[in-house]
C-alpha positions as CSV (number, residue, x, y, z in Angstrom):
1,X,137.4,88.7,99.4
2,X,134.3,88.4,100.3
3,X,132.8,85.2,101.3
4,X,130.1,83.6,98.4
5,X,126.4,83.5,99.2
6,X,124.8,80.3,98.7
7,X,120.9,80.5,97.6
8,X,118.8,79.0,100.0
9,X,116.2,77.3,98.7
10,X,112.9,75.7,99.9
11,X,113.3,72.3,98.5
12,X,111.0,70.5,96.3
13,X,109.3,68.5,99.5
14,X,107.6,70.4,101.8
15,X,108.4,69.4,105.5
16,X,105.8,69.1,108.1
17,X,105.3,72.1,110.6
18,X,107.0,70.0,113.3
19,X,109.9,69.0,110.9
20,X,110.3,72.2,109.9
21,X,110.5,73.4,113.4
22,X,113.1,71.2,114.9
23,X,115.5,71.7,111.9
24,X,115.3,75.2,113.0
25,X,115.8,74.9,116.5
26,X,118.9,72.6,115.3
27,X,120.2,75.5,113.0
28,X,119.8,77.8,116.2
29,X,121.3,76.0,118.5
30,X,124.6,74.8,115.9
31,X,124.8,78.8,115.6
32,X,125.2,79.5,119.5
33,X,127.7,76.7,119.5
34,X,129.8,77.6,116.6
35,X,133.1,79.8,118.4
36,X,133.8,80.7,115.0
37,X,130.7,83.1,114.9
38,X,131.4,86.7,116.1
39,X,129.9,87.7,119.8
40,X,128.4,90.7,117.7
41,X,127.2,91.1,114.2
42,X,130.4,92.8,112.1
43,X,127.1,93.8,109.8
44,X,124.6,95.2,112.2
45,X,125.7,97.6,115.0
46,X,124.6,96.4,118.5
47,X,123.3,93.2,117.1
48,X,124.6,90.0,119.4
49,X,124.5,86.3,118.9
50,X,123.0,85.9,121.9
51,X,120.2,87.9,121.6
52,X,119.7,86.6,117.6
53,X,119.5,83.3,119.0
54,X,116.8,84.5,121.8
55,X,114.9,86.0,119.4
56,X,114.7,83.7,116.6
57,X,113.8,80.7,119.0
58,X,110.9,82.9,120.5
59,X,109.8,84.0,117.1
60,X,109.7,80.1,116.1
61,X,108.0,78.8,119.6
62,X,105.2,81.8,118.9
63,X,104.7,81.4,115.0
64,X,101.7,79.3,115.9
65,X,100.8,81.6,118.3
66,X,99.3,85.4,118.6
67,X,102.9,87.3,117.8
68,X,105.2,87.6,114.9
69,X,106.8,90.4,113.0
70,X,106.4,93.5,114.2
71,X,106.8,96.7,112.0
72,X,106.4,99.0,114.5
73,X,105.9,102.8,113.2
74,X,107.3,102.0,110.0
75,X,105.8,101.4,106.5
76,X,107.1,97.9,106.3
77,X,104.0,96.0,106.2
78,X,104.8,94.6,102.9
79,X,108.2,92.7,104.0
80,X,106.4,91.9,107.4
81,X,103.4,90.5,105.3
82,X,105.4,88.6,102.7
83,X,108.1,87.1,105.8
84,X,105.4,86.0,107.7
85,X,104.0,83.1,106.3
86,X,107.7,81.7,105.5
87,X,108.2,81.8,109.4
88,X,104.6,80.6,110.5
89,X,104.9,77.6,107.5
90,X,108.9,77.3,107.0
91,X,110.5,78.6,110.5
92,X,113.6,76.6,109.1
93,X,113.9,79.1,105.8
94,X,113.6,82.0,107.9
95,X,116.2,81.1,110.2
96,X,118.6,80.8,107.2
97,X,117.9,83.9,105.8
98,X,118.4,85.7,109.9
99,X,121.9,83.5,110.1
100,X,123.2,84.6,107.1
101,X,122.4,88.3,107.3
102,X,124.0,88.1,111.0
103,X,127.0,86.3,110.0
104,X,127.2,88.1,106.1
105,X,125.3,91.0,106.3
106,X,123.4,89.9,103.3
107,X,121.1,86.6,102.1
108,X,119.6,85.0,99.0
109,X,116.3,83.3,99.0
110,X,115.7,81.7,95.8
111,X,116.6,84.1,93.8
112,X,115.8,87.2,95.8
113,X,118.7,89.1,97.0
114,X,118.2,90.5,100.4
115,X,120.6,92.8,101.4
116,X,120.1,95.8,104.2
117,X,121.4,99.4,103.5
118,X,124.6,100.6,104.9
119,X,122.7,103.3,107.0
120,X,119.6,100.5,107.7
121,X,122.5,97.9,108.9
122,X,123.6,101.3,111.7
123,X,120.6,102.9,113.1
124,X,118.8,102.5,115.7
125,X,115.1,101.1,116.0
126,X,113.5,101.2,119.6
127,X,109.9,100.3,118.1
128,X,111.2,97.6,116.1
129,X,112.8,94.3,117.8
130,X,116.9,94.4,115.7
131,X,115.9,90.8,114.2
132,X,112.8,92.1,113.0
133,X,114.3,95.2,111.5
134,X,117.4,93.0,109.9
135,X,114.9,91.2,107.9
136,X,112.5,93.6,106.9
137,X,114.8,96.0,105.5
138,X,116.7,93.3,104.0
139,X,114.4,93.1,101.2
140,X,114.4,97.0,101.0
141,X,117.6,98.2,99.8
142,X,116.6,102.1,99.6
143,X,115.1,102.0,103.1
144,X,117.4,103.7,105.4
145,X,115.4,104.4,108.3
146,X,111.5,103.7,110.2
147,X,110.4,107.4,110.2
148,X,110.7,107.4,106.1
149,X,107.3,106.0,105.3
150,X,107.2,106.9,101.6
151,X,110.3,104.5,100.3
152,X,108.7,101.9,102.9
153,X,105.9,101.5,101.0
154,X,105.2,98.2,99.1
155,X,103.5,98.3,96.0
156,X,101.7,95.5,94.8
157,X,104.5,94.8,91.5
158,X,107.1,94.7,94.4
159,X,105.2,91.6,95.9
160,X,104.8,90.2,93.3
161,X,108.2,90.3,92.3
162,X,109.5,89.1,95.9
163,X,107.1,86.0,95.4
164,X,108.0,85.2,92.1
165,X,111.9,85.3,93.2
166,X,111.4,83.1,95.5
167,X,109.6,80.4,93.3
168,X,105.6,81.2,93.7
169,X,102.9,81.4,91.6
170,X,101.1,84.4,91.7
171,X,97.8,86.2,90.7
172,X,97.8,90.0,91.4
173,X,93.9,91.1,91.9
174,X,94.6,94.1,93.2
175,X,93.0,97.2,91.1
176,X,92.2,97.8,88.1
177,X,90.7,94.5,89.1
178,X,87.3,94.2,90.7
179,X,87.3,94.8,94.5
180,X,83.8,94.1,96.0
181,X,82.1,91.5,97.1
182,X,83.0,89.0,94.0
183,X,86.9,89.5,94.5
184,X,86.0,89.1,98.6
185,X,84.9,85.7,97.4
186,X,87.5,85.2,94.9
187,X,90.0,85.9,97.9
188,X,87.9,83.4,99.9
189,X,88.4,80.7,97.3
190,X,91.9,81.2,97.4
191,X,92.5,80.6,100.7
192,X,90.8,77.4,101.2
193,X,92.8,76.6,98.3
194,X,95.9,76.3,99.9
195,X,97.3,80.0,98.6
196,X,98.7,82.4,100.8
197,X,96.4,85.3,100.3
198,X,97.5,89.3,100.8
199,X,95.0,91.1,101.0
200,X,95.5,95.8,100.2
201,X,93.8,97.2,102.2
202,X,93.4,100.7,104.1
203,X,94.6,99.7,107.5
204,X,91.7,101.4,109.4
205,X,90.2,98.3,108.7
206,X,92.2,96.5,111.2
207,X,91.5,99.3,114.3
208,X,88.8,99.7,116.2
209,X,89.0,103.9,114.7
210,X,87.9,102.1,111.3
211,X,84.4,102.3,112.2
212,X,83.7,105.7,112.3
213,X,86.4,106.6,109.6
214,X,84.1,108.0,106.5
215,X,87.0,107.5,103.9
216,X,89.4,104.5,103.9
217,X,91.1,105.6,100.8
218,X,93.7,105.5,99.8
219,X,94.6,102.1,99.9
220,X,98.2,101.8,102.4
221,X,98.4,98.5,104.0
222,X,99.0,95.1,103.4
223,X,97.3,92.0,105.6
224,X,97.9,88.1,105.2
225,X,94.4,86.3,105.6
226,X,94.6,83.6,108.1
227,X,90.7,82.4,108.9
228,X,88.2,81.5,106.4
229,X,85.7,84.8,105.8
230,X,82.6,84.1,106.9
231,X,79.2,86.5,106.8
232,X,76.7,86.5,109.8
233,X,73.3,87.2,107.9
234,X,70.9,89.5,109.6
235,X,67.0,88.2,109.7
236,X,64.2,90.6,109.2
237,X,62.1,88.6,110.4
238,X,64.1,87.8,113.7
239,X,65.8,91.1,113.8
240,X,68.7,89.1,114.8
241,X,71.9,87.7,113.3
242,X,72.2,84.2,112.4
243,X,75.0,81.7,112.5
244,X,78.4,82.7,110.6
245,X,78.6,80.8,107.0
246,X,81.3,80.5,104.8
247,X,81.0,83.5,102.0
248,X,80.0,81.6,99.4
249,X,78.6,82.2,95.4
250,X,75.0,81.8,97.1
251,X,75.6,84.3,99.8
252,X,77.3,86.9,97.8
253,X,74.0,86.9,95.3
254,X,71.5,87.4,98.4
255,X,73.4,90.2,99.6
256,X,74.0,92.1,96.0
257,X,70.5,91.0,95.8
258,X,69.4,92.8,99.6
259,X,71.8,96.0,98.3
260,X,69.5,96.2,94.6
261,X,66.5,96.2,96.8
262,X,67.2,98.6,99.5
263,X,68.6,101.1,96.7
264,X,65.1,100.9,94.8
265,X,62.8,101.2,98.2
266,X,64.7,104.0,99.2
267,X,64.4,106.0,95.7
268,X,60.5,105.2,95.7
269,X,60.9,106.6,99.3
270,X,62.5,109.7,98.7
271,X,60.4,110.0,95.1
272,X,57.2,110.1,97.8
273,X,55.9,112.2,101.1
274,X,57.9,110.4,103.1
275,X,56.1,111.9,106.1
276,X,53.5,109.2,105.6
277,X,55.8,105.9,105.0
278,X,58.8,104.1,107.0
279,X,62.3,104.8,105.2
280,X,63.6,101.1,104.1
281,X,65.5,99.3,106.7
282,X,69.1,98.6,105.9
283,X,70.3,94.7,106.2
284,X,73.4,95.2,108.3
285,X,75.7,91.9,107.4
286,X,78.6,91.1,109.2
287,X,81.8,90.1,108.1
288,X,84.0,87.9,110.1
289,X,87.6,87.6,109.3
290,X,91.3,87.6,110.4
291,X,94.6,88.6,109.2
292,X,98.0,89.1,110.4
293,X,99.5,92.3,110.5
294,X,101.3,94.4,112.9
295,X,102.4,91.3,114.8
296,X,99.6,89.8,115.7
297,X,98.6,86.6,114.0
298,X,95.2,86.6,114.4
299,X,93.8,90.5,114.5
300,X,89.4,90.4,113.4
301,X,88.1,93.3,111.0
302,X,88.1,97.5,113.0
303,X,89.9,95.3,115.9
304,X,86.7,93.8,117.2
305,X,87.3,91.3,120.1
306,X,83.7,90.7,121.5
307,X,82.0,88.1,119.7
308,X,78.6,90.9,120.2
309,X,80.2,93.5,117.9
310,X,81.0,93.1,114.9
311,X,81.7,94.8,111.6
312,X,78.9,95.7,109.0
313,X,80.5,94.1,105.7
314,X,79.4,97.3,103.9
315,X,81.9,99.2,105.6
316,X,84.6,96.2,105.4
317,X,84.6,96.8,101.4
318,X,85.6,100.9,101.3
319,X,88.7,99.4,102.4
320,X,89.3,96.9,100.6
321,X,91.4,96.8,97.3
322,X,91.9,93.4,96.4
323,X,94.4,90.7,97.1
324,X,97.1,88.9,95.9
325,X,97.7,85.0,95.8
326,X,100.6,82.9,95.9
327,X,101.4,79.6,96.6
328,X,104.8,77.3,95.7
């Protein structure tokens, strides 16, 4: 007979970051103690306590840091995306849930059963690091292997229903809802709210190749927001930038206001010999931003790492398709 899973559960107090931390290094280290514990996963071929144990404690040490999950070539940005912030907030949880799929092949969380394929729990994954890969395709029973991107993919019901099994309250904003620059701000809200924030997105809009890409449709990625989104205005006047704010009610009404403007200077241009008039000038806002996703906790809008280059908020919104919002 198989042996029972116990739920784990997130408690009704939430523990500092530090607290949370320690208890996890404590679970760690009881686990490399225990003799009882199998050398080798009987669940996940090539999978060894030793190298769980390495793993977990440098996922834990760098959760505050620029690394985390890493999907690799898969389509598994949706488990990465919804695992992340329960290791960067609750490294204790997490290392529950990797115990228990090392020592039982499956886990509950709340009351979401995680539970890896037969052929997931046997193959191999070079791009993906085996702890990584235990708990990402733990909450994707169909998923047998990285190269199969369709039954990867996360739709935005399967998030929500991953966060709402584990106890969250969630708002899905994701279309048919709005998705410009009022949603951007709704998303902004959120966050300095205190709610974990997902955002859909095309995922050009987190490489450098996203610039020049004319279409970022269709929607295929998912990003957890983790900086405030701020706008650099540009001045006319100036002809420079100015200092990043906050997106805000008040900026999102200049900008619409700046995009009504241009659109009507540039009819009467065009209804006109342009020959003896200057075309409109286009404001060129910027939006400043970052997200985890793809392992790096902290990765700004086309991939953008000088603080001269930045990305024209324009383009920013053909990508974007909304968000999600959950919080316990």
């Amino acid at each position: 007979m198989s042996e029972k899973i116990t739920a784990i559960t997130f408690g009704a107090n939430e523990p500092t970051a530090e607290d949370a931390r320690t208890k996890a290094l404590q679970l760690i280290s009881a686990f490399k103690r225990d003799k009882s514990v199998s050398d080798e996963s009987a669940h996940y071929s090539g999978v060894t306590k030793i190298k769980v144990a390495k793993d977990l404690e440098d996922a834990i040490s760098n959760s505050s840091k620029n690394t985390s999950i890493k999907q690799g070539n898969s389509s598994l940005c949706g488990p990465a995306a919804f695992f992340f912030p329960i290791l960067a907030k609750r490294p204790d949880i997490y290392t529950q849930v990797v115990l228990s799929l090392y020592k039982q092949g499956e886990a509950k969380l709340e009351k979401l059963k995680l539970k890896s394929s037969t052929v997931a729990r046997k193959i191999s994954t070079p791009s993906i690091k085996r702890i990584d890969w235990m708990i990402m395709s733990s909450i994707k029973p169909g998923y047998d292997n990285p190269e199969h991107q369709a039954s990867g993919i996360t739709w935005p019901r399967n998030l929500v229903k991953w966060l709402e099994d584990t106890g969250h309250q969630v708002v899905d904003k994701t279309p048919p809802s709005s998705t410009g620059l009022d949603s951007l701000l709704e998303a902004q809200r959120a966050y300095a709210g205190g709610y974990t924030v997902f955002l859909l997105v095309h995922s050009d809009l987190f490489k450098a190749s996203g610039k020049s890409n004319p279409s970022l449709f269709p929607p295929n990625h998912w990003a957890v927001l983790n900086s405030t989104i701020k706008i650099k205005k540009y001045d006319p006047v100036s002809k420079k930038h100015k200092a990043p704010a906050v997106l805000s009610s008040v900026l999102v009404r200049d900008i619409l206001e700046e995009w009504g403007d241009y659109e009507e200077a540039l009819e009467e241009f065009n209804d006109i010999d342009g020959e003896r008039f200057e075309p409109p000038v286009k404001i060129n806002n910027q939006i400043l931003l970052d997200v985890f996703t793809w392992g790096k906790r902290h990765m700004p809008v086309f991939n953008e790492l000088s603080t001269s280059r930045k990305p024209e908020i324009r383009n920013f919104l053909r990508g974007y398709y909304g968000y999600i919002k959950a919080r316990r």
